[in-house]
N, C-alpha and C positions, 0 to 999 in steps of 0.2 A: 069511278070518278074520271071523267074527262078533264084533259089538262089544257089551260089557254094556250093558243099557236101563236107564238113569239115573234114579230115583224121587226124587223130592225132598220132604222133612215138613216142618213149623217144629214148632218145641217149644213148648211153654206159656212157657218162658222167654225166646225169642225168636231161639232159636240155630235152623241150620237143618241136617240131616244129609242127607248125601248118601250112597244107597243102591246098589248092586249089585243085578244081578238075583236074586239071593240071599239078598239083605235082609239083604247085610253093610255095615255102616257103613265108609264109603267116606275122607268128609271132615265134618269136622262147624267148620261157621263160625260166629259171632259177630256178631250186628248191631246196633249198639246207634243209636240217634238219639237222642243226644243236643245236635246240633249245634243253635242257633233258624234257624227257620224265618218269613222276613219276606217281604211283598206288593212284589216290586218295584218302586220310584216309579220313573212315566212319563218318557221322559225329554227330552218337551219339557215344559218348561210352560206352561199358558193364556195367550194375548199377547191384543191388542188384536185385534176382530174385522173378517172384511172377507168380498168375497165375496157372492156370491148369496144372499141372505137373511142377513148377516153369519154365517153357518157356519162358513166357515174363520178358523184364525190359526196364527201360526208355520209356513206353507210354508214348507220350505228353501231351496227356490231361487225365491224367488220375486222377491227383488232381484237376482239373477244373468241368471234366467231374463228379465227384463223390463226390461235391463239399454237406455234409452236411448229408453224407451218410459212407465214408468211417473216423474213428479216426485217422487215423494215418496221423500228419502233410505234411512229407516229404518221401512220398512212393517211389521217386527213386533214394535216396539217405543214406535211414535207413537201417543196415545190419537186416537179419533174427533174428540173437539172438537178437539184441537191441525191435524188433517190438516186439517179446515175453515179455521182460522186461517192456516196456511201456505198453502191455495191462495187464499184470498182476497188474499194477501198479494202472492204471485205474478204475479195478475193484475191486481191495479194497479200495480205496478212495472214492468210490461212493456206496460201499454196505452201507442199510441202514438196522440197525438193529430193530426200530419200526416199518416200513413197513412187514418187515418177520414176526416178530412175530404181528401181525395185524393180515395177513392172514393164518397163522398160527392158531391163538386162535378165527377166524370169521368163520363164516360159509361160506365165500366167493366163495370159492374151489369147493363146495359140487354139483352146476351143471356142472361146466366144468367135474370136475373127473366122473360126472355120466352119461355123454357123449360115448354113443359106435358111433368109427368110421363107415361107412358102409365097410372096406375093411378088418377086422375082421371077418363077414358071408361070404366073400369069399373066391374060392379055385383056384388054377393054372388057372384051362379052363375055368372060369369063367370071366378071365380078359379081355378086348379088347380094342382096340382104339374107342374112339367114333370120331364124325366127324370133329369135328375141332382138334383134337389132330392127327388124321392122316396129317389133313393140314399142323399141324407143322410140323411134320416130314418131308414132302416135301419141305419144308421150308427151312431146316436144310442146311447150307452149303456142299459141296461137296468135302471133300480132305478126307486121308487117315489117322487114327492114328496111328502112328508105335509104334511096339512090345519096352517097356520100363523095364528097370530093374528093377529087385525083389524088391529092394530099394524104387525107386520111384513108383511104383505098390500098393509096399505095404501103401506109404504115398496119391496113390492117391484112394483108399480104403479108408482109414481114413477120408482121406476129404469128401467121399460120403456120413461117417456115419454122418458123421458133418452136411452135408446139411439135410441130413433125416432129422435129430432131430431138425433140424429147422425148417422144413415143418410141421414134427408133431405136434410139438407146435403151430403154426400159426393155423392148421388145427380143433385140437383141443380148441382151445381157440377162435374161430370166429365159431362153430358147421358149420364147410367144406361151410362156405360161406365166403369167400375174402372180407375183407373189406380195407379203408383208409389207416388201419394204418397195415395191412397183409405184404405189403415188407420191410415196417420197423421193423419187428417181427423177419422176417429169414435176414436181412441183420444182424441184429443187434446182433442173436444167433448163425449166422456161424463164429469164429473169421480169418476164411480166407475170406470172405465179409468185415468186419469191419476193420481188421487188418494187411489182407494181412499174418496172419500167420497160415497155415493150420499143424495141430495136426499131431505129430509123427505116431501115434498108434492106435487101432480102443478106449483104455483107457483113454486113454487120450483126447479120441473127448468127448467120456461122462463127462473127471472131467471139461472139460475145458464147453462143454452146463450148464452143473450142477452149475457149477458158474455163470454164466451170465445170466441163467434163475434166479438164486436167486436176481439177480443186476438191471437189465436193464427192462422188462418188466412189464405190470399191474400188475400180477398174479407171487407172488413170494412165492411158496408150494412144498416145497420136493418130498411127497407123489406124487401132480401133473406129478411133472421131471420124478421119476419113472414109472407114466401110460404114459409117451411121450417115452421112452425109451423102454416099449414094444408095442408101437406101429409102431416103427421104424423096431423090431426085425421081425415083423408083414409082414410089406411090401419085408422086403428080403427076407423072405422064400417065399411070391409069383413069386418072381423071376423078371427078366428085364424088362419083361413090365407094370408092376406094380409100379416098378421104377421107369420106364422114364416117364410116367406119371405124377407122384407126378413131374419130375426137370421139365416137361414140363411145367406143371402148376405154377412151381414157373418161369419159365422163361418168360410165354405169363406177370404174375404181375408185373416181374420189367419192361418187354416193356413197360407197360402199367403206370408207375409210374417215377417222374419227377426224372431226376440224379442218374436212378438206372440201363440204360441198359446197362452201358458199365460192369457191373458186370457180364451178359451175352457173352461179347466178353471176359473176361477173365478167366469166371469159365464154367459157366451151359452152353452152346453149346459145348464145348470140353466134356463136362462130356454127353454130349448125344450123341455125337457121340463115347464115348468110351464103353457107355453103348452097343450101337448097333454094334462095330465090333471087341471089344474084352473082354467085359464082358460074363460071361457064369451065366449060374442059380447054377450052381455048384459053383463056385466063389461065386455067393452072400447066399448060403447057407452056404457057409464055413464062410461068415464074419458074416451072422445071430448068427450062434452058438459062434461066440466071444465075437460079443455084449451081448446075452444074460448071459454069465459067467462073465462081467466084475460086482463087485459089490464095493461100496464104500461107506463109513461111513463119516457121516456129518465131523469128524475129517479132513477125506481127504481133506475137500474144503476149508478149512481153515481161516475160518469165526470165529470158535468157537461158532457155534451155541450150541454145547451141553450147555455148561455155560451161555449163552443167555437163553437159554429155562429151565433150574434149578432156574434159579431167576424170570423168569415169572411167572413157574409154584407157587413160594414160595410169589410173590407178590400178584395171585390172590388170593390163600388163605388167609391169613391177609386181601384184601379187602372185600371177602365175609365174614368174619367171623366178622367183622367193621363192613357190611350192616347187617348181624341179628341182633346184638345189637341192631343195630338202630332202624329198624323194630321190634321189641321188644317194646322199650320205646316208640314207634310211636304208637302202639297199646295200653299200659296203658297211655297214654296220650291222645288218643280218649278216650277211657271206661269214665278217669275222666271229657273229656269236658261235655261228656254226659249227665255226675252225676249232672255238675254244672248248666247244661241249664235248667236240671230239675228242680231245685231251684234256683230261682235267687237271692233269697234273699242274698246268698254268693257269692255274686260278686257287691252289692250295693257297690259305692263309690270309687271301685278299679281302677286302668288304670291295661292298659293290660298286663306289665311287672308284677304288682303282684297280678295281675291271676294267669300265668303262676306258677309264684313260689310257691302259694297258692295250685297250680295244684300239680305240685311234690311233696309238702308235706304233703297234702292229700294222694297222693299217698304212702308213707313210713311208714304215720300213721295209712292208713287204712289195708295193710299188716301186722304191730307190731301188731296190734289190735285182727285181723284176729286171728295171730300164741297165742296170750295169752288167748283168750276167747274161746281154742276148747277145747269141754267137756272131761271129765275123768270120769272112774270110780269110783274115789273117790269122785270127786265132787255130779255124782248122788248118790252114799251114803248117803252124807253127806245133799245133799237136801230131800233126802227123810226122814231121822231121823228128819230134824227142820221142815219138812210140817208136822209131828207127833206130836208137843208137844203140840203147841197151832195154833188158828186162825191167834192171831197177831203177834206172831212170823214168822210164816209163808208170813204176809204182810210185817214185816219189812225186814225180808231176801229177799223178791224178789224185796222190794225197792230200799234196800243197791246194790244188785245184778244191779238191771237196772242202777242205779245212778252210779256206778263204773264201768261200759264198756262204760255209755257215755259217763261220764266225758273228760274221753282222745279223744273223736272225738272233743266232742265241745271246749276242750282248745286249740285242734286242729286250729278248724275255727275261735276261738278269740285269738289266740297267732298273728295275723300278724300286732296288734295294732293300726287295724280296732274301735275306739268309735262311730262312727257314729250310725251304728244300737243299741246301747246300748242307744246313747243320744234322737233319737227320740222315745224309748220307754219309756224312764224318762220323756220327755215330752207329751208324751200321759198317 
């Protein structure tokens, strides 16, 4: 069966007939538009911004997805200055001042600080992709970053330093092997990771690390934050591929780490792809040199560690100078147990509290004793004249002489009104 081939016309009227191969009118329909026709509204609307170059706002899942990773309750709804207010907020409420000075006044610090990076012994040509970090790169999505203003340039700069001294720190404080807890280290010291609010200034990436390294993680050491901050200065003067590196590495850890990759879709892939098509080595030497001029005094971070560490410093002393004493009397209180295990007979009948007491006043007595019976020149004088006159003056004086140094020992050891030893000798 052959089927009729279907012609279709419109009319000048707007009606349209449908034809047979015959160019018999088949169907003839009606179309009219008169319905309006409106631009569908978007149907998220513009939120607050965030994100690599603040580009993004209103991800859906982005409190879901980041769920125990990111502080900030209501990321697409919080303005920029409020997100700054809350984490500043954050981090003084949670600074803890025995923890600082803990590792402050511990030896704790002493291997991490003495940790050289291996990217310290290297120079520019020395750097290269190894093999799985080229994969990433091939990896890497394929779109263009466009040329941004001075403005936002300069803030995403800043945000670079910020990631560095994150990396640094993780880097240094796991000796360049990733551990458990390594993307909670940099999630938690970038405050554009955590807070969504990435630092003005390349100064302000440091005061703002500088606080939250004293807050947030194991290892809370000034001195430390200082060797993590030239270690950052470190990696820029190697230039971009030294760089991308370090974000690469930090980005294969958050793939690899539960509720941490969308941090990757908002920060560290744009920052790799900005490293590779508008960063230059000139640019990151000019930010090395700014890093390295930024300096800032414990005043800046606003802890008041100075007055923390003035009264630590004032507490250990008073402690140690508490523990000589002690150590002191710990020692003439051996010497005397010594004395008295030697003779037990001063300790017949006693309980152990007045031993003790017995001990210390022994002890007081046998010092006074000490300080009264040291010779003088007058005294050998005067002994030598009475050993001239006669025999027995000479016994009587050395009697008198012994009987009067002992006397005071033994009223000593019978003042603690101890009769016992006295009544079994009356009975013998």
């Amino acid at each position: 069966m052959q089927w009729p081939i279907l012609n279709t016309c419109a009319s000048n009227e707007g009606s349209q007939e449908v034809q047979g191969a015959t160019g018999e009118n088949l169907v003839s329909v009606e179309e009219e538009f008169y319905e309006p026709q409106e631009i569908p509204k978007p149907l998220i609307t513009e939120g607050p911004k965030y994100g690599f170059a603040n580009k993004y706002s209103n991800v859906p899942a982005v409190q879901e997805g980041l769920y125990g990773v990111l502080d900030l309750n209501e990321p697409n709804t919080t303005s920029a200055t409020r997100r700054r207010e809350l984490r500043i907020q954050d981090e003084t409420e949670n600074f803890s001042s025995d923890h600082y000075l803990a590792d402050m006044f511990e030896d704790t610090a002493c291997s991490y600080m003495n940790f050289v990076p291996h990217f310290h012994s290297l120079s520019k040509p020395d750097v290269r992709y190894m093999g799985g970090e080229e994969t990433a790169l091939l990896q890497l999505p394929r779109r263009e970053m466009l040329a941004e203003t001075p403005l936002v340039e300069a803030e995403v700069c800043a945000g670079l330093v910020s990631l560095l001294l994150a990396w640094c720190y993780n880097h240094r404080i796991t000796g360049a092997e990733d551990n458990v807890a390594s993307a909670w280290n940099m999630a938690k010291l970038a405050p554009q990771l955590s807070w969504f609010d990435t630092p003005p200034s390349v100064r302000e990436s440091v005061l703002v690390f500088t606080r939250r390294a004293l807050v947030y993680p194991l290892l809370r050491h000034w001195d430390f934050n200082k060797l993590v901050v030239g270690d950052a200065v470190t990696l820029l003067k190697l230039g971009r591929k030294m760089v991308l590196k370090s974000l690469l590495e930090m980005r294969r850890c958050f793939n690899e780490t539960e509720n941490h990759y969308l941090l990757n879709d908002l920060y560290i892939t744009d920052y790799c792809l900005w490293l590779q098509q508008r960063a230059t080595d000139e640019r990151l030497l000019t930010l090395a040199s700014e890093l390295s001029e930024v300096e800032l005094s414990k005043s800046d971070v606003g802890f008041d560690l100075d007055i923390l560490e003035d009264l630590a410093r004032k507490s250990l002393q008073d402690s140690q100078s508490t523990t000589n004493e002690r150590e002191a009397v710990a020692g003439v209180t051996e010497s005397l147990q010594t004395l008295t295990f030697a003779n037990p007979a001063l300790t017949d009948g006693k309980n152990e509290s007045e031993q003790e007491l017995n001990v210390a006043t022994r002890a007081l007595s046998l010092r006074d004793n000490t300080n009264d019976c040291a010779p003088t020149d007058s005294d050998d004088s005067d002994t030598s004249d009475s050993s001239g006159s006669s025999d027995d003056g000479s016994s009587d004086s050395s009697s008198d002489s012994s009987s009067s140094s002992g006397s005071d020992v033994s009223s000593e050891l019978d003042s603690d009104d101890d009769d016992e030893p006295r009544q079994r000798n009356a009975d013998s």
